[in-house]
N, C-alpha and C positions, 0 to 999 in steps of 0.2 A: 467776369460774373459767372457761377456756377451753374452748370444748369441743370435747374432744379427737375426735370423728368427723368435722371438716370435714378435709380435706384440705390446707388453710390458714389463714391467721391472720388469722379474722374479723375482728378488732377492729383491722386493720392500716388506718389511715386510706383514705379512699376519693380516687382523683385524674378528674377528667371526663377524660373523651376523646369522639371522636366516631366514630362506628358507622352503617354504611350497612346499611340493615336493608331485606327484603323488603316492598314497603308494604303488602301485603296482611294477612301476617300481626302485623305492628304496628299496623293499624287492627283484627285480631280479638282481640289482645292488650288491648289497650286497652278493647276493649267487655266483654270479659269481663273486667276490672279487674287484668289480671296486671299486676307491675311488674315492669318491661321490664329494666332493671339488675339486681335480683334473679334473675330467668330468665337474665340474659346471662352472669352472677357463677355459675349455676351449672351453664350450658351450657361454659364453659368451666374451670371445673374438673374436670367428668364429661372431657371432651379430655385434659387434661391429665394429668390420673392413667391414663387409655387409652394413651396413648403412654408414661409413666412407667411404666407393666407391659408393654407388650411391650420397650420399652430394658432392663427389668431381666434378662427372660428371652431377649432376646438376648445382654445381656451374660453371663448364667450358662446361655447352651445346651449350651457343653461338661462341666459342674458336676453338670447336670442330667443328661445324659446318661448320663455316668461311673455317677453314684448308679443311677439307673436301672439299667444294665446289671449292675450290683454287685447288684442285690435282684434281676433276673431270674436272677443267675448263682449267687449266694448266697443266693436269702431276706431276711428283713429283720435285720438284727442281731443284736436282743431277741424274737426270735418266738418263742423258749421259754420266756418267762415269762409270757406274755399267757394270762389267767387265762379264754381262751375257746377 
């Protein structure tokens, strides 16, 4: 079963590439037994999903806004039924 909180498709075969990495912290990496692919796999997904939420609330600034302005100017919708 996949699992569904990674951001991508774990089980997607893995391909080498080569990565210039700072040596310093690749030699503390190392002593302290991190694995470096693993940390690199999930340094750049944390990037990736960052820029994939601020493109998405760029792309829906004006959406957002509209709704916004709609609940300052009106309230929320449904606020009369909220049972607080």
């Amino acid at each position: 079963m996949p699992d569904t909180r990674l951001p991508f498709d774990a089980s997607a075969p893995k391909r080498a590439t080569n990565v210039s990495l700072n040596s310093d912290l690749l030699e503390q990496a190392k002593a302290l037994g991190i694995n470096v692919s693993r940390a690199c796999e999930r340094g750049l997904a944390d990037q990736i999903a960052e820029l994939q939420r601020k493109r998405w609330l760029e792309e829906n600034r004006e959406a957002l806004a509209s709704s916004n302005a709609y609940v300052e100017a009106h309230g929320l919708p449904l606020a009369r039924y909220r049972p607080y």
